[in-house]
VOGU-3710 file (C-alpha; in Angstrom, 3 decimals, decimal comma):
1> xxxxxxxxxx> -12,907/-12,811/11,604  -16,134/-14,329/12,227  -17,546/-10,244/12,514  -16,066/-9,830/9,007  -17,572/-12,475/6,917  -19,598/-10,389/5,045  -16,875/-8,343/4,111  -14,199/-10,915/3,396  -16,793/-12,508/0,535  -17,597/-9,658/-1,247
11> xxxxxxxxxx> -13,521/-9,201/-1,327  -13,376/-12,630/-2,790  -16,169/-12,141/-5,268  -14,817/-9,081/-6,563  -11,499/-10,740/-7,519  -13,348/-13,587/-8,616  -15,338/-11,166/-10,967  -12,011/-9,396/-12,158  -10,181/-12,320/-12,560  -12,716/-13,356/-14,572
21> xxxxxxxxxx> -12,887/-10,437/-17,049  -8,769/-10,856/-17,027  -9,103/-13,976/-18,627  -11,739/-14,397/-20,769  -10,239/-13,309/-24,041  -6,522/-14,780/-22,967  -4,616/-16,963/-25,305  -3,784/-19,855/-22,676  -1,022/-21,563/-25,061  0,406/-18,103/-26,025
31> xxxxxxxxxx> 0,526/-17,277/-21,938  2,135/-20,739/-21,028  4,721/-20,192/-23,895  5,425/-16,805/-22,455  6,005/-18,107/-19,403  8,372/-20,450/-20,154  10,490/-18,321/-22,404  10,848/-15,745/-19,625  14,346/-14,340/-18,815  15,256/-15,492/-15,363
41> xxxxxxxxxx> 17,867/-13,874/-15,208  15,705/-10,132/-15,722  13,467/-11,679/-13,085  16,055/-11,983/-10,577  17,550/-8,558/-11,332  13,881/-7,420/-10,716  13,371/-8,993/-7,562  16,606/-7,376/-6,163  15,404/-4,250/-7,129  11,972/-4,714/-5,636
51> xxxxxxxxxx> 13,523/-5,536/-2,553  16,020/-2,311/-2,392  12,225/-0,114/-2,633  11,309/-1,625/0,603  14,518/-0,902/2,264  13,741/2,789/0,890  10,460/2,359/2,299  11,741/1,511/6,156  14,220/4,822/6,163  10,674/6,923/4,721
61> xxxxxxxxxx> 8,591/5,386/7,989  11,575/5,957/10,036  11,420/9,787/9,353  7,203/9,428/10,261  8,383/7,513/13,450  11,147/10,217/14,603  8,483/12,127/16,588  7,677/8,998/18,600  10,877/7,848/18,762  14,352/7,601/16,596
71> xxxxxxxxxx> 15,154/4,556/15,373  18,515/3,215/14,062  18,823/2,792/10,579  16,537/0,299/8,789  15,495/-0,991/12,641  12,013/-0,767/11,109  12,757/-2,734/8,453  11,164/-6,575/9,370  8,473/-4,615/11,152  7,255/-2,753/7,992
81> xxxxxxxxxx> 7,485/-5,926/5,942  5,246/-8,186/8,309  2,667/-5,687/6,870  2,752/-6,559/3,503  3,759/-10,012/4,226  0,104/-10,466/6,267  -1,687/-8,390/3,788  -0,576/-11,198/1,336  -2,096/-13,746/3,459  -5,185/-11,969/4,743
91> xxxxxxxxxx> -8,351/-9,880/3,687  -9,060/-6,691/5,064  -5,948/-5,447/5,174  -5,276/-6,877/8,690  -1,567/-6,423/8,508  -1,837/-3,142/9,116  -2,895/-3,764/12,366  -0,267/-6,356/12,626  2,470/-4,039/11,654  1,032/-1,682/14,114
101> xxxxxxxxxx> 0,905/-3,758/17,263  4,876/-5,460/16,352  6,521/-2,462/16,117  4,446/-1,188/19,142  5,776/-3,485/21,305  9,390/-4,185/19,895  9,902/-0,653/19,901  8,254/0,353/23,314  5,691/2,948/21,855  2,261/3,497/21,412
111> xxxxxxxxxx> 0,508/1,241/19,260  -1,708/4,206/18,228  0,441/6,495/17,477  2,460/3,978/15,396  -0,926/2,870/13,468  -1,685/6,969/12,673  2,249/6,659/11,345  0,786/4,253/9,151  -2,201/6,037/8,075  0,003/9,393/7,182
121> xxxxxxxxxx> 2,210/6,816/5,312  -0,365/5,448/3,023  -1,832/8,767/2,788  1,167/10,548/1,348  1,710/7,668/-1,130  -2,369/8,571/-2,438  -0,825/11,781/-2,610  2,438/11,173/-4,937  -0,050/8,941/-7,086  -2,123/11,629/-7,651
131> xxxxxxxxxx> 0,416/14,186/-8,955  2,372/11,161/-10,402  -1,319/10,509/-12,337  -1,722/14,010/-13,400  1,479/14,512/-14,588  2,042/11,614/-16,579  -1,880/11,633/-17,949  -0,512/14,531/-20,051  1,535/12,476/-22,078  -0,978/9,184/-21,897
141> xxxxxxxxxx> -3,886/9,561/-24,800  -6,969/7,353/-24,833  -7,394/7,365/-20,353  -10,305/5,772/-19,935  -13,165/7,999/-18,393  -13,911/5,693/-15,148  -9,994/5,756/-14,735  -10,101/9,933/-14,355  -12,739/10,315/-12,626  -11,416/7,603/-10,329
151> xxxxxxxxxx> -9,043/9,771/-9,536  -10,381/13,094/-9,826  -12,418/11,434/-6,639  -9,310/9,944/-4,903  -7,675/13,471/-5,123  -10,699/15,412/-3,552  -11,123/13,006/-0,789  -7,085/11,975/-0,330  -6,989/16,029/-0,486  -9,271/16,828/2,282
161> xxxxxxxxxx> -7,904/13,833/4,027  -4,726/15,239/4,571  -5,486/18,837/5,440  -7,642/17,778/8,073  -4,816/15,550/9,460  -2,491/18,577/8,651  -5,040/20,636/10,679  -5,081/18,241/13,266  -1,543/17,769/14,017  -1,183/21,920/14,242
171> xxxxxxxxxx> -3,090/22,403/17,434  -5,028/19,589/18,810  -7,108/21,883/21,618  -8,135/24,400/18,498  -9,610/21,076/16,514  -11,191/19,665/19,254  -12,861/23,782/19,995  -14,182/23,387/16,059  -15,327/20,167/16,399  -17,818/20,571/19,172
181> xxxxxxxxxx> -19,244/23,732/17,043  -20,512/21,335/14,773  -23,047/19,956/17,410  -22,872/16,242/15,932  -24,215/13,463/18,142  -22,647/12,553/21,691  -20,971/9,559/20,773  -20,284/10,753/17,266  -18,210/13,690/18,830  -16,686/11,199/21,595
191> xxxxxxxxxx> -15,922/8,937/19,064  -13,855/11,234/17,079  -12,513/12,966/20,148  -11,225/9,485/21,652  -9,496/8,303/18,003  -7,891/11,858/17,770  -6,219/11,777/20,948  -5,202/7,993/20,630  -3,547/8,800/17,187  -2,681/12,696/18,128
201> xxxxxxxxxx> 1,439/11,351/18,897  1,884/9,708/15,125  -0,003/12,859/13,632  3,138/15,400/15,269  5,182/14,085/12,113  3,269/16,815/10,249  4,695/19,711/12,691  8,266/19,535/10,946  8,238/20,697/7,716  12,025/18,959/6,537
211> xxxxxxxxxx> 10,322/15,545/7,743  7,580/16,111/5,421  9,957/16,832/2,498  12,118/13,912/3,409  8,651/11,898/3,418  7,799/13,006/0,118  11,259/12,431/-1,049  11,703/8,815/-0,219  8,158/8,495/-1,527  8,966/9,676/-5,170
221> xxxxxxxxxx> 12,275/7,427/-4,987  10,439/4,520/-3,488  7,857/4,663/-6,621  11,010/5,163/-8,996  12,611/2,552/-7,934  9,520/-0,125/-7,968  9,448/1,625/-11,602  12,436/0,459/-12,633  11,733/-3,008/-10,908  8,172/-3,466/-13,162
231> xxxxxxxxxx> 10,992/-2,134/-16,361  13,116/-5,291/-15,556  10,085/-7,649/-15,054  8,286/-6,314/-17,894  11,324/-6,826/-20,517  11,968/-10,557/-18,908  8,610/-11,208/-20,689  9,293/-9,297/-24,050  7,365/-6,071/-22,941  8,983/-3,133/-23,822
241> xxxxxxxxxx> 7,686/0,192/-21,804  9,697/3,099/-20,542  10,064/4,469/-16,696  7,427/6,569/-17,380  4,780/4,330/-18,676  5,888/1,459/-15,863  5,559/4,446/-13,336  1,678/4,968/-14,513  1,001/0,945/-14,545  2,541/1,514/-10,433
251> xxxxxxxxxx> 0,017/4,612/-10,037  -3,054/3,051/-11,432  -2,499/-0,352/-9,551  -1,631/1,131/-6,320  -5,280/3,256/-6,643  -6,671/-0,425/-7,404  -6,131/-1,768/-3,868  -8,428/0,616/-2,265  -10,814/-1,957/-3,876  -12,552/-4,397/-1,498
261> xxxxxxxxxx> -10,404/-8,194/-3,130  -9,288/-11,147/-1,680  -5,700/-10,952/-0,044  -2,528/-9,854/-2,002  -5,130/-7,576/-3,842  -5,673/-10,464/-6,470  -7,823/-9,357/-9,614  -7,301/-5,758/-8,902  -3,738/-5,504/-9,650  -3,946/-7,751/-12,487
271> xxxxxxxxxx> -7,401/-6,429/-13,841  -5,928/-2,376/-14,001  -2,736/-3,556/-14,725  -3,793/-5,219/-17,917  -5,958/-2,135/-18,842  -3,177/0,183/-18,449  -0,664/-1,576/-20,600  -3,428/-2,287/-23,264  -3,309/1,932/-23,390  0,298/1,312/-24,725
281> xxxxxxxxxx> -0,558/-1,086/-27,171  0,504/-4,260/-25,438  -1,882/-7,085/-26,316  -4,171/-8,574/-23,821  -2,626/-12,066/-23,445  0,904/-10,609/-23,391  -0,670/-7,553/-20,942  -2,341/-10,092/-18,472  0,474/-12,571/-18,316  3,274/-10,035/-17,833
291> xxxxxxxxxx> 1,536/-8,309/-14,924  0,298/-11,310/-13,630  3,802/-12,995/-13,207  4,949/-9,774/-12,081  2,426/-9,449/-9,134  3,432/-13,337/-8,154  6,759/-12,701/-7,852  6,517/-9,180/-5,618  4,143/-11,570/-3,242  7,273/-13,900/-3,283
301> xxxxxxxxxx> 9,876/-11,729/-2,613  7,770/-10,534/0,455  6,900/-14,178/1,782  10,788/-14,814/1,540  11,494/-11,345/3,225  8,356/-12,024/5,795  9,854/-15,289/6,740  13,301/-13,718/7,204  12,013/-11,477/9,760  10,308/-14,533/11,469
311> xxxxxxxxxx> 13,819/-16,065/11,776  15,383/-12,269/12,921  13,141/-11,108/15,052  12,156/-14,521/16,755  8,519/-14,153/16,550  6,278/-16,918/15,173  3,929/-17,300/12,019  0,889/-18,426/14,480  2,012/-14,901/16,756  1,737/-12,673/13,288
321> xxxxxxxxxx> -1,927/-14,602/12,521  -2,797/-13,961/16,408  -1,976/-10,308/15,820  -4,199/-10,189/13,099  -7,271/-12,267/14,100  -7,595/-11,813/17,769  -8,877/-9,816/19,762  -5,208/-8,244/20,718  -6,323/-6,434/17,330  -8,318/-4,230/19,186
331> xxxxxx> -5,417/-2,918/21,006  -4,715/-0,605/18,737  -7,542/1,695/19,262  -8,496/0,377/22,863  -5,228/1,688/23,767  -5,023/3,873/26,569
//
């Protein structure tokens, strides 16, 4: 962590800075009132709901995993949520890694391959939010200009990004032939060469063309379902939006955490999220407070479902931390 420090305060000071901009014009009585007038039972409806998209979400990584190894049914399931629950707790997105070297292990595969599972997972999510973005955009007047072109860029690079994999997963000795024609430095090359073939096993996903549909599938109804989850949370706070418009407050937030924050994503989820409902005419107190409260409970309902797996799989808080901070962190591209 120590390596990181750098990195870990500009994170903070970025959600300090967004946080900031949040609340500057917010009506603090008008927030606490809405707040305490909040339908609890919506919330709880929401939370259920929430929870379902994450259960979607283990039988889309299963289908990623097949090529490493098959899985029974929602067997992935804790493993996939110490993820988020550590990327609640920690900067940098360390539970990545975390989820990474658990499932490794539990599951008797290789930690690389299962972290390049990971990557194509996140990846293909970049890609539904792009299409998602364009398609609804047409129907969304008044996008702000830095919020295009924010993803114009995510789509050329996201693009690229997953050709190359695509590429890459196709025939690994016909990349590898390319790659040396570009005559880039020694340990450039090596370094790309040794990452390839640690992550070439979770790339084979790509090779089955009814796996990628399934992918994309369970994608789409993973991002519906979350939809319908913001609808509920939204409406428990008076906010009235429609599938659509909660689907394009999902898209724009998700694009937000590729920002550098403090853990959880703080200030970037709140500060796009306020932004996006303002383009529906929801005012800025009611705006900042609904998605606020919203974020706060989806980190809850993943600290209750983090702690579950604790208790299920029989593996300690201070393990998951270890995971994350250590060196054992390294294991997943040190692998051999």
């Amino acid at each position: 962590m120590k390596k990181h420090v750098f990195k870990i305060s500009i994170g903070f000071l970025v959600s300090v800075i967004l946080i900031y901009l949040c609340v500057r014009n917010i009506d603090f009585k008008q927030s606490i009132s809405l707040l305490k007038n909040a339908n609890i039972g919506l919330i709880f409806a929401g939370v259920v709901i929430y929870a379902l998209s994450y259960f979607i979400r283990s039988i889309r990584w299963e289908y990623i995993l097949l090529p490493l190894k098959k899985i029974k049914r929602f067997g992935s399931f804790f493993f996939l949520i110490f993820g988020f629950f550590m990327n609640n707790i920690l900067p940098l997105r360390l539970g990545e890694f975390v989820r990474a070297l658990v499932a490794g292990e539990k599951l008797k595969i290789s930690k690389s391959g299962v972290f390049a599972t990971i990557v194509v997972e996140r990846l293909m999510d970049v890609v539904v939010f792009i299409i998602a973005f364009f398609l609804i955009g047409m129907f969304v007047p008044n996008i702000p200009g830095w919020l295009q072109k924010s993803f114009i860029f995510c789509a050329i690079f996201f693009g690229i990004s997953f050709v190359i994999l695509f590429f890459m997963s196709k025939d690994e000795e016909k990349f590898l032939k390319i790659l040396y024609k570009f005559h880039l430095p020694r340990k450039l090359n090596d370094l790309i060469q040794t990452i390839f073939l640690k992550f070439a096993s979770g790339l084979k996903f790509f090779q089955n063309g009814k796996l990628v549909f399934n992918v994309f599938l369970t994608s789409v109804i993973v991002w519906y379902i979350e939809a319908w989850a913001y609808k509920i949370f939204f409406l428990s706070f008076g906010v009235e939006v429609s599938i659509i418009q909660c689907l394009f407050v999902i898209v724009t937030t998700g694009i937000a955490t590729m920002l550098p924050t403090a853990p959880a994503f703080i200030g970037a989820i709140e500060g796009v999220g306020m932004v996006t409902l303002g383009l529906f005419g929801i005012g800025e107190t009611l705006a900042f407070t609904s998605m606020a409260a919203t974020h706060f409970v989806e980190m809850m309902t993943v600290y209750v479902l983090g702690f579950s797996g604790i208790i299920k799989e029989k593996i300690s808080f201070s393990d998951l931390f270890k995971f994350a901070v250590s060196e054992r962190g390294k294991e997943v591209t040190n692998e051999k």
